[in-house]
C-alpha positions in Angstrom: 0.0 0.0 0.0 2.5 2.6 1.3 4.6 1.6 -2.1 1.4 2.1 -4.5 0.8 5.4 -2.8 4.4 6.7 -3.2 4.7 5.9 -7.2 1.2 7.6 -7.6 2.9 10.9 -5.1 6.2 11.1 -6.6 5.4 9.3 -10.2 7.8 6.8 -10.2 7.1 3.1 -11.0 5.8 1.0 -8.0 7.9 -1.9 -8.7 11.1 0.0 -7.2 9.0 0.6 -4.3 8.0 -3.0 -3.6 11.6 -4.5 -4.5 12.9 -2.2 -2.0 10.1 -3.1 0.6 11.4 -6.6 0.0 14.6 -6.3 0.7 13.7 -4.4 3.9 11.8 -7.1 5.2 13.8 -10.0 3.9 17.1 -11.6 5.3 19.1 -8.6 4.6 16.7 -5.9 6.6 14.1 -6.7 9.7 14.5 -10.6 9.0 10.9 -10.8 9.0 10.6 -12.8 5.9 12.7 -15.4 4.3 12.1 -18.4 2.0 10.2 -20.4 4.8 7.8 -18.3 5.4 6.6 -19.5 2.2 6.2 -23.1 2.7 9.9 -24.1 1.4 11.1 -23.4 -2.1 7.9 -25.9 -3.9 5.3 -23.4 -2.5 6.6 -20.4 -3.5 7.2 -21.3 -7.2 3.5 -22.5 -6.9 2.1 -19.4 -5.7 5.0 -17.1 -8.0 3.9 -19.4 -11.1 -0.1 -18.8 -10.6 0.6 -15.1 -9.7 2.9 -14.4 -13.1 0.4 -16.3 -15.1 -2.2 -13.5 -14.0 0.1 -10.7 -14.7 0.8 -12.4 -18.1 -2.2 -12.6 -18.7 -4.1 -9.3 -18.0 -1.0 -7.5 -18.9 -1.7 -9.2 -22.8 -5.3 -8.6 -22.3 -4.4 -4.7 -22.8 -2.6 -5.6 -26.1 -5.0 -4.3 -28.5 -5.2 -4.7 -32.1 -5.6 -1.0 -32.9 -2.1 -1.1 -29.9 0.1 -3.7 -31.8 -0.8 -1.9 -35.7 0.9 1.2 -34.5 4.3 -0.4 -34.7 4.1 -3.7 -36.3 7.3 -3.3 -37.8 9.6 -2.0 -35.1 7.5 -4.5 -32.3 8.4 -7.0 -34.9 11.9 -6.9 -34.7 12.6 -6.1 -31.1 10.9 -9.7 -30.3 12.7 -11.3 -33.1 16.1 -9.2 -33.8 16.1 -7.6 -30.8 15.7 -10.7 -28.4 18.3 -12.4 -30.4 21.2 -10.2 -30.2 20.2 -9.5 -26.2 20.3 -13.0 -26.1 23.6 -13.9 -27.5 25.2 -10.4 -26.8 23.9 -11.1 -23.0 25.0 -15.0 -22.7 28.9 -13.7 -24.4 29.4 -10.7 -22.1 28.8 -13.3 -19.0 31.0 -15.7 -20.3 33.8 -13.5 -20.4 33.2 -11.5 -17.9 32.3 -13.6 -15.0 34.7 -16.7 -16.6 31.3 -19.1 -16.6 30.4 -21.9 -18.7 29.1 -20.9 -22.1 25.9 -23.3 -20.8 25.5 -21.0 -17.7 26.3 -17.8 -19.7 23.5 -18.8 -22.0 20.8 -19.5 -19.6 21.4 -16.4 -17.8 21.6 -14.5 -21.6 17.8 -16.6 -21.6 16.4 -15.1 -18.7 17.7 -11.5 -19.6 15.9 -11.1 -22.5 12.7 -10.8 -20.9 11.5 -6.8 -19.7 7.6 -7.7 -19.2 4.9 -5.8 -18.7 5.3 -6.4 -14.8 8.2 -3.7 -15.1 6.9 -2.0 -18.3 3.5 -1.1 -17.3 4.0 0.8 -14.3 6.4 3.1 -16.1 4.1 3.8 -19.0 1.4 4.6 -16.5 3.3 7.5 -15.1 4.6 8.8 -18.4 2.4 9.4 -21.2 5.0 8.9 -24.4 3.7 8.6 -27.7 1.4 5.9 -28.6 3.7 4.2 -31.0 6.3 3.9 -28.3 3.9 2.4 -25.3 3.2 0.2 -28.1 6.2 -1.3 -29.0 7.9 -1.3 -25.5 4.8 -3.4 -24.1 4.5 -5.9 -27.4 8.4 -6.6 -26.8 7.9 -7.2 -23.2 5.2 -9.7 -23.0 6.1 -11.7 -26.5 9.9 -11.7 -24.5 8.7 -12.4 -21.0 7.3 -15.8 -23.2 10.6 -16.0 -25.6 13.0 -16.3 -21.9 10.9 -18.5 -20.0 10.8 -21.2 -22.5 13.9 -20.7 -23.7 15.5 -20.2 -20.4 14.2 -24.1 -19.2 14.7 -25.3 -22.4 18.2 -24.2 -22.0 18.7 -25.6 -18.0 17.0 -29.3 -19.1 19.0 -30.1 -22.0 22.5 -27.5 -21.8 23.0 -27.2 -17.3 21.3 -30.5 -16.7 22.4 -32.6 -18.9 24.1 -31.7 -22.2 22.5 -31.7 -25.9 22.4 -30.6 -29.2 21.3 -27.3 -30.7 18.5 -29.4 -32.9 17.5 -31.0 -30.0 17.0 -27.4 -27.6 15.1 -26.0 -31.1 13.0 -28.7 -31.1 11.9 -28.5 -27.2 11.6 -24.7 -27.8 9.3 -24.9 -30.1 7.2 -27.9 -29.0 6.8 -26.4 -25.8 5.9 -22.6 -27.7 3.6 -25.0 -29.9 1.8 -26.4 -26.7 1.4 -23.3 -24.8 -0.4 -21.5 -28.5 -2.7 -24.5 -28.7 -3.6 -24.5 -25.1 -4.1 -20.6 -25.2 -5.8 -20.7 -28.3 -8.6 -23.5 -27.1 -9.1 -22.0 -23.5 -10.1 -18.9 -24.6 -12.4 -20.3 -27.1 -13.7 -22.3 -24.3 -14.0 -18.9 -22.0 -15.3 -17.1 -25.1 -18.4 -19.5 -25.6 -18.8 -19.3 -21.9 -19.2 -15.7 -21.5 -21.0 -15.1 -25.2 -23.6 -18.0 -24.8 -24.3 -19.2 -21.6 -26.8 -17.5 -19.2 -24.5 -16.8 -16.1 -27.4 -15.5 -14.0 -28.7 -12.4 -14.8 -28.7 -11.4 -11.2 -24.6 -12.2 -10.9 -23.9 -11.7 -14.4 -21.0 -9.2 -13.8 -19.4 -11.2 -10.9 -19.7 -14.2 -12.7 -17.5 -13.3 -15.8 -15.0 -11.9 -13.9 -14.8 -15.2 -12.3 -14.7 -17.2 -15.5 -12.0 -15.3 -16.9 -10.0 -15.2 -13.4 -10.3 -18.8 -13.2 -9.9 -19.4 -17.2 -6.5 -17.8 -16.6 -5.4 -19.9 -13.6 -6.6 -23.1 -15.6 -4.9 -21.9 -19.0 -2.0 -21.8 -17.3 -2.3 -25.1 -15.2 -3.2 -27.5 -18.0 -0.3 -25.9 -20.6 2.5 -26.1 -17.5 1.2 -30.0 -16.8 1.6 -30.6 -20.7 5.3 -29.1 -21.1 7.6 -26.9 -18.3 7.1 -23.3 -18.8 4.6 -23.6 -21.7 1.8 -22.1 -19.4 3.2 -18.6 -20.2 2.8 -19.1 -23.6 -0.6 -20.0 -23.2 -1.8 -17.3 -21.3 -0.2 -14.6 -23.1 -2.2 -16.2 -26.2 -5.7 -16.7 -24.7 -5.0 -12.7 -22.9 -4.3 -11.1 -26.3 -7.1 -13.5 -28.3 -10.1 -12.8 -25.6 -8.7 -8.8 -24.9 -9.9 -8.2 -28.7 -12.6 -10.6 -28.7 -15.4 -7.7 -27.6 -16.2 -9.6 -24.3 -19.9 -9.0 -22.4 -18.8 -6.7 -19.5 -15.1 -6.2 -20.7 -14.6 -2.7 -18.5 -15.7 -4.4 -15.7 -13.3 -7.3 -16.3 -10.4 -5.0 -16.8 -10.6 -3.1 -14.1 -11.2 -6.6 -11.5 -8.5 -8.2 -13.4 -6.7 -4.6 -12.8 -7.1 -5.1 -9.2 -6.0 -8.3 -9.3 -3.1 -7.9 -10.6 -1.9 -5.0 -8.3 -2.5 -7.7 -5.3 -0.2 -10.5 -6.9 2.4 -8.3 -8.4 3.2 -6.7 -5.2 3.4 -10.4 -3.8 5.8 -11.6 -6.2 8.0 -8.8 -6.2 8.4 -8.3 -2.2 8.5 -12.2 -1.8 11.5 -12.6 -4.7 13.2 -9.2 -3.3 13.5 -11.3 0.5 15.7 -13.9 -1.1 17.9 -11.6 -2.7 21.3 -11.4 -0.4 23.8 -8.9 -0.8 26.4 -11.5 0.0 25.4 -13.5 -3.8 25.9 -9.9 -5.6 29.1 -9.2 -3.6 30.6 -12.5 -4.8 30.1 -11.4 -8.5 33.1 -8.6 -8.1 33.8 -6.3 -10.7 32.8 -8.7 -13.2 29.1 -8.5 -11.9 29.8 -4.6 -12.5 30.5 -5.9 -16.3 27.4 -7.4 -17.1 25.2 -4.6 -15.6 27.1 -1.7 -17.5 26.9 -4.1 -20.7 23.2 -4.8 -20.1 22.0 -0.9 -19.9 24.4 0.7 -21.7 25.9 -1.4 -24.4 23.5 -4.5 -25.7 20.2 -2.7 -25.2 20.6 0.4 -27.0 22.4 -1.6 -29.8 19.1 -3.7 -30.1 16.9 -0.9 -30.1 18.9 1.1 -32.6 18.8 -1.9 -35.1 15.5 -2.7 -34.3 14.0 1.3 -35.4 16.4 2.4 -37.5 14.4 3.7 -40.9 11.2 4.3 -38.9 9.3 7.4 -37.9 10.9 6.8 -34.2 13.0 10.1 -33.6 16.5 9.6 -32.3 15.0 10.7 -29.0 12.4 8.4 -28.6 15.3 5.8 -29.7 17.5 7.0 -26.9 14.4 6.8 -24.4 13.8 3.0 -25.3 17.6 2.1 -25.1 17.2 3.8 -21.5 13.6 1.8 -20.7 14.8 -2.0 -20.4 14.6 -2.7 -16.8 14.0 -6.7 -15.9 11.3 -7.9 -14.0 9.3 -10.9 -12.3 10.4 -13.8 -15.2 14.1 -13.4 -14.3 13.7 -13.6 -10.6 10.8 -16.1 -10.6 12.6 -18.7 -13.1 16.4 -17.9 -11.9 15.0 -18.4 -8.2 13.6 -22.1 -9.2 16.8 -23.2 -11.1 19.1 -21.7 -8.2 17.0 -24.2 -5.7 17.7 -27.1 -8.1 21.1 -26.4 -8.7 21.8 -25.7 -4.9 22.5 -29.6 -4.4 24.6 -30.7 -7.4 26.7 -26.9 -8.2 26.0 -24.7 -5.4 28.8 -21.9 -7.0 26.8 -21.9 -10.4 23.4 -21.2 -8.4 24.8 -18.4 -6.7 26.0 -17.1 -10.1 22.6 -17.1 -11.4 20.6 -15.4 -8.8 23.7 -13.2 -8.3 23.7 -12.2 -11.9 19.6 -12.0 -12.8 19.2 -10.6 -9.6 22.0 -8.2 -9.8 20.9 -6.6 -13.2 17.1 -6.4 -12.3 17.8 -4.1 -9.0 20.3 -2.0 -11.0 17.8 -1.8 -14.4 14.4 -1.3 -11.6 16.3 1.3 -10.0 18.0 3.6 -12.4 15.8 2.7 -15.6 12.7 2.6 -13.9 13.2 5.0 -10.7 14.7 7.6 -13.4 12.3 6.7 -16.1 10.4 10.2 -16.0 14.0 11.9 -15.7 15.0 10.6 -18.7 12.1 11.1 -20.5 12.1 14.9 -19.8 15.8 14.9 -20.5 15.2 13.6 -23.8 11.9 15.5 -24.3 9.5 12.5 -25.2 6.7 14.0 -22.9 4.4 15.1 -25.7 1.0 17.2 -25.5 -2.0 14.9 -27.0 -3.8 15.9 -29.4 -6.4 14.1 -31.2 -7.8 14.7 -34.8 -11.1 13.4 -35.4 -10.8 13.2 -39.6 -8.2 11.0 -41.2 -8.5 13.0 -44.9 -6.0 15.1 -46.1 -6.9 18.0 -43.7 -6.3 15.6 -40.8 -3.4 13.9 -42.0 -1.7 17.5 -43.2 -2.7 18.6 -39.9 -1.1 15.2 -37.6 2.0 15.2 -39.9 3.3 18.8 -38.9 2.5 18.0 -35.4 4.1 14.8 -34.8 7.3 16.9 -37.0 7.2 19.2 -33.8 7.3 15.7 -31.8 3.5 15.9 -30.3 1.7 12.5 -29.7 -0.9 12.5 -32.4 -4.1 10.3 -32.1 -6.4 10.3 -35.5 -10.2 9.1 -35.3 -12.5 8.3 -38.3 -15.1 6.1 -39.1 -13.6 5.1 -42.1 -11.8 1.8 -41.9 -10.0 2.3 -45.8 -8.9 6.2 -44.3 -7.4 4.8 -41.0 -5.7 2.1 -43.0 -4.1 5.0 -45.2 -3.5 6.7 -41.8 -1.5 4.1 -40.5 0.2 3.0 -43.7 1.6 6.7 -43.3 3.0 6.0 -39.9 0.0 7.6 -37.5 -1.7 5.9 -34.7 -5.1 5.9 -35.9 -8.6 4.7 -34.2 -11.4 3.4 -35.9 -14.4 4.5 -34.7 -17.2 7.9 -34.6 -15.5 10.7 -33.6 -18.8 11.9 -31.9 -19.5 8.9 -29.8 -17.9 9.8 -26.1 -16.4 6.1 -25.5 -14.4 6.3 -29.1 -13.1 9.4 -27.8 -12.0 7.9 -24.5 -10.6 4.9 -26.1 -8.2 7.3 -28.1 -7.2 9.1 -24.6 -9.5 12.3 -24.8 -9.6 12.5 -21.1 -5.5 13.6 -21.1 -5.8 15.2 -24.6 -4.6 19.0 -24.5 -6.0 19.7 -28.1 -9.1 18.1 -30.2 -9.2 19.4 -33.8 -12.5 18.1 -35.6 -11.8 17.9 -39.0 -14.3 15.7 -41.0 -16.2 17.0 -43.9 -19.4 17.2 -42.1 -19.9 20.2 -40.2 -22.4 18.4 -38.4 -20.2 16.2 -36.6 -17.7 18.6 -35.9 -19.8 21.1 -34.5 -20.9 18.0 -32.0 -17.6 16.6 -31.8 -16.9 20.4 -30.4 -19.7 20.2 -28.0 -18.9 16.8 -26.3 -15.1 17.4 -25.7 -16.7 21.1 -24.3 -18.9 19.9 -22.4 -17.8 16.4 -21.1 -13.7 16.9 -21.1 -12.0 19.1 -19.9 -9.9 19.9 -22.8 -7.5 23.0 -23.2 -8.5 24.0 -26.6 -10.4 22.5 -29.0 -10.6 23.6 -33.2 -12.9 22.3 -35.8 -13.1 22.8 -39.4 -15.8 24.3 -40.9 -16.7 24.0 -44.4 -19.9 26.3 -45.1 -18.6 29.8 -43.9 -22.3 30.4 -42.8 -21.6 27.8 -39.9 -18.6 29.9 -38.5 -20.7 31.6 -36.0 -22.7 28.4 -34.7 -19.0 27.2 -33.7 -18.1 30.5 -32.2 -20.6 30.4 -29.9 -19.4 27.7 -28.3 -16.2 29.0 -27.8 -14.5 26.7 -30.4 -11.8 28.2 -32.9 -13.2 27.4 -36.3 -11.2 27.3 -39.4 -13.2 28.2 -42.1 -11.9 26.4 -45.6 -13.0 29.0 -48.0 -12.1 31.8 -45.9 -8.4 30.0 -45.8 -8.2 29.6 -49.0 -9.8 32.7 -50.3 -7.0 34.4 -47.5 -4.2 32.1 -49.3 -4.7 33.1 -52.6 -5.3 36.8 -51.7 -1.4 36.6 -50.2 -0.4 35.4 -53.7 -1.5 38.0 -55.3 -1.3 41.1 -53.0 1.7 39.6 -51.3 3.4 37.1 -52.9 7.0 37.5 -50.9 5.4 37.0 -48.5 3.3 34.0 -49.2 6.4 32.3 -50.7 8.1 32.7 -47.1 5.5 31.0 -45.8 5.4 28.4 -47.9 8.6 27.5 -47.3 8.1 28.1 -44.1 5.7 25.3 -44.3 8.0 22.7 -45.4 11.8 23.8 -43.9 10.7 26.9 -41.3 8.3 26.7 -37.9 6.4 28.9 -35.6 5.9 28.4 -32.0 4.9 30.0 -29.5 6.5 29.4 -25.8 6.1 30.7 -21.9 9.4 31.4 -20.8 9.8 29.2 -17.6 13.7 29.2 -17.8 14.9 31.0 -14.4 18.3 31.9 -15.7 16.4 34.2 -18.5 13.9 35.5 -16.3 15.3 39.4 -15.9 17.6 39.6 -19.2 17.4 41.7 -22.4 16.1 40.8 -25.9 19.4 41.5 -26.5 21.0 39.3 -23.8 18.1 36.6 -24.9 19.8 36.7 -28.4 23.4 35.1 -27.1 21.7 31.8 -26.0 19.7 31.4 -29.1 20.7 29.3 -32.0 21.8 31.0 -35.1 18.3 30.4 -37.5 16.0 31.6 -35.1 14.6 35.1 -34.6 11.7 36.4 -31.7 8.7 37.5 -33.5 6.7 38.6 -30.9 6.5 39.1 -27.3 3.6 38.8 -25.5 2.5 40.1 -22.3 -1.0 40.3 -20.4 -2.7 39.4 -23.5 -0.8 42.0 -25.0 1.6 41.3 -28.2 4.0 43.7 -29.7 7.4 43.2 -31.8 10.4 43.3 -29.5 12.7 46.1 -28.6 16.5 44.9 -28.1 16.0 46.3 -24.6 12.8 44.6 -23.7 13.3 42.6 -20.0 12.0 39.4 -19.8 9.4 38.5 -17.1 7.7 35.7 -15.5 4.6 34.4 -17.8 5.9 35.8 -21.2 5.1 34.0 -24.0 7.9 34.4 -27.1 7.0 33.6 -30.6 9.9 31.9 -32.6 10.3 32.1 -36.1 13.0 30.0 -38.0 14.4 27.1 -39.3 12.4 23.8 -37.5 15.9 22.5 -36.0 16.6 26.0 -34.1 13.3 26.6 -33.2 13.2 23.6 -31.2 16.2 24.1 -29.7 15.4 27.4 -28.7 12.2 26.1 -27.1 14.4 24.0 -24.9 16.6 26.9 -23.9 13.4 29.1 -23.1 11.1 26.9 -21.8 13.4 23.4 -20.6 10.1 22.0 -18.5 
């Protein structure tokens, strides 16, 4: 409790929190808790392997369709290109470093693949990136949370236990992927027909799917894991994502139980694995221990993600943010704990090396990558302002492509399904759906949108797509698009900015002719140049000159206007700066941002 309300106070994931609250009561704090408190080492892989298969579970039950098309192609590769080269970068930087078996150094390489959603999630909910890059972070972490557990026993049965072949290890890896997809896949047909077509008493109709489902989940997971070792992940990562876009009865109500759920056993798990860690295993790593860690974070994952987006419409930035965002989570520590226990009896040096290692780089990833995640994120500026466009024409997509150029998280709506395939073919998140039905909106995260721009070709909608977000959200500013100029006053009176199209255009051409200098600027203004408008919240500029201003600006940059009180007017070199003016920037799009960051770095 006292870690949930701490991440929600200072916005920092949970999980560093509840691994720290473990190690406080464990062995190495109050000795309050220790592995017998559990039962013995059988019950609490029990109890860890029911609880991860509902955090699997409900974490893939969020992985929505309209979710996984907004980076197909980068998700792609980080769970195929990406997991490989962590693998093998991983498993080779442990053999060298720590002077291991190349058996050991690949199981731990195994385990190490995996981020999860157990560690993923809670830094996504305090940190609202762009769409595209929640997507692709949580698709690589619950496809790898499944890619390391069964590759991480398949490894320990046939490499640590006992020697094999490499056909042999791909054949149990993907018999055991095989069962868990079959399993996953038949489950949730079964839970499908349950909850579509069988009366579950009106009077208890609610209670009694969130039941199914709870208990479809624990039995997915049991009847895979009897069939094959460590298939029951894959299973329940398969019948999560199949009966999350399946349009459930009562699906809300599910999510949030499930939610709730979830919070209860991912607290358990992390506290309970954090009591077993000693400092005494990580000590007798040395500075080869040090190795892998610095490796890990700052060598092998940014690689991977830099292969893995390179050519896409992820900026540099947002690259940078997702080498930073790897940390490891429950998988690791879960499966490294059980093989530790088995390996106690016949190579008690090589068990310490595993949980010394796994253990080792998932308290230094929780702590700096997720304790720092918002740091980083506003060191990089990846915090974008949302703004959704209802419209996925020309208008909309002109409109979302010079946004997301200025690096804001665009969300376009339309009914449309041929226009939001063209949408997303151009690289846009896009929803389909009506723009004026409230839960579409919701769905495409009006509720922490700063800006809604209607712009459909149907006045009508966008003068009641104006009045819901109005009315029901509490958005900053909303514009619409209005295409009979006699409509320009119905919008006004609602306090929406409406952009009339023939008043633009008629505007445009008159430039042309009148002005055409000028209208050529801007033009190229349009494509090369930007315009933005700022608060200055810098304190070290607070009190200087235009003048003075002008030595920490980059050259291609000038200061239109200044404004002040709702007053504009064109600078003076000896205009002072004050708290709550807002500076226009004119200039070349590379120097206007980076003036931004010099004038306003929050």
């Amino acid at each position: 409790m006292v870690a949930q309300i701490l991440s929600d106070r200072l916005e920092i994931p949970s999980v560093l929190f509840l691994i720290l609250a473990g190690i406080a009561v464990g062995p190495e704090g109050l000795d309050l808790v220790g592995l017998q408190s559990f039962g013995g080492p059988e019950s609490l892989s029990a109890v860890v392997g029911l609880s991860v298969a509902i955090i699997i579970f409900e974490g893939a039950f969020h992985l929505k369709l309209d979710k996984l098309r907004q980076a197909p192609r980068e998700a792609f590769r980080l769970v195929t290109l990406g997991a490989i080269f962590t693998f093998v970068g991983t498993a080779a930087v442990v053999r060298f470093a720590l002077n291991v078996p190349w058996s050991l150094s690949f199981l731990i390489g195994a385990l190490l693949i995996a981020t999860g959603p157990t560690v993923i999630t809670p830094i996504l909910n305090v940190i609202s990136v762009r769409d595209r890059v929640g997507a692709a972070l949580e698709t690589e972490g619950i496809v790898n949370d499944v890619t390391a557990a069964i590759l991480a026993v398949v490894i320990f049965d046939l490499a640590v236990a006992g020697g094999t072949s490499l056909p042999q290890l791909l054949g149990s890896f993907v018999s055991r992927l095989g069962i868990g997809l079959v399993v996953g896949v038949v489950t949730a047909a079964i839970i499908w027909y349950l909850l579509k077509h069988v009366d579950l008493s009106p009077s208890n109709a609610v209670q009694n799917a969130r039941l199914v489902v709870l208990i479809g989940a624990i039995a997915t997971f049991g009847i895979a894991e009897a069939l094959a070792p460590e298939a029951g992940i894959a299973a329940v990562a398969t019948a999560g994502v199949l009966l999350g876009n399946a349009d459930l009865p009562y699906e809300s109500e599910i999510e949030a139980f499930k939610g709730d759920i979830t919070l209860i056993v991912l607290s358990f798990v992390f506290i309970s694995l954090a009591t077993l860690l000693t400092f005494d295993e990580l000590a007798s790593l040395g500075l080869g221990g040090l190795v892998v860690v610095v490796a890990v974070m700052l060598l092998i994952r940014p690689i991977a993600v830099l292969l893995c987006t390179y050519g896409t419409r992820f900026t540099f930035r947002e690259q940078l943010f997702m080498s930073a965002i790897g940390p490891r989570g429950i998988i690791p520590a879960s499966v490294a704990t059980l093989f530790a226990l088995e390996l106690q009896s016949t190579n008690p040096q090589q068990a310490t090396v595993l949980v010394g290692t796994v253990f080792l780089v998932i308290l230094a990833t929780v702590v700096v990558e997720g304790g720092f995640a918002r740091h980083i994120a506003q060191a990089l500026n990846v915090l974008p302002m949302r703004v959704i466009i209802v419209g996925a024409g020309r208008v909309g997509r002109g409109l979302a492509e010079r946004l997301e150029d200025r690096g804001e998280n665009v969300v376009i709506i339309d009914i449309d399904q041929q226009a939001v395939e063209t949408a997303r073919s151009a690289g846009f998140t896009a929803h389909h759906g009506d723009g004026t039905d409230t839960s579409v909106l919701q769905s495409a995260g009006v509720e922490n949108a700063k800006i809604v721009a209607a712009a459909t070709a149907n006045d009508d909608a966008n003068l009641l797509i104006a009045q819901l977000t109005n009315s029901k959200f509490d958005v900053q500013t909303v514009i619409a698009r209005v295409n009979t100029p006699d409509n320009v006053e119905a919008f006004e009176e609602l306090g929406v900015r409406a952009i009339s199209a023939n008043d633009a255009i008629a505007h445009e051409m008159d430039n042309a002719i009148e002005r055409p200098a000028l209208s050529e600027w801007m033009t190229e203004l349009g494509r090369s140049g930007d315009v933005q408008e700022i608060e200055v919240t810098a304190d070290k500029l607070i009190g200087k000159s235009i003048r003075e201003l002008d030595e920490y600006l980059p050259d291609g940059v000038l200061i239109a206007l200044v404004s002040r009180g709702g007053n504009s007017q064109i600078p003076e070199p000896d205009l002072t700066l004050q708290h709550g003016d807002h500076l226009t920037f004119v200039g070349r799009r590379e120097a206007v941002h980076d003036a931004i960051e010099q004038c306003h770095p929050q």
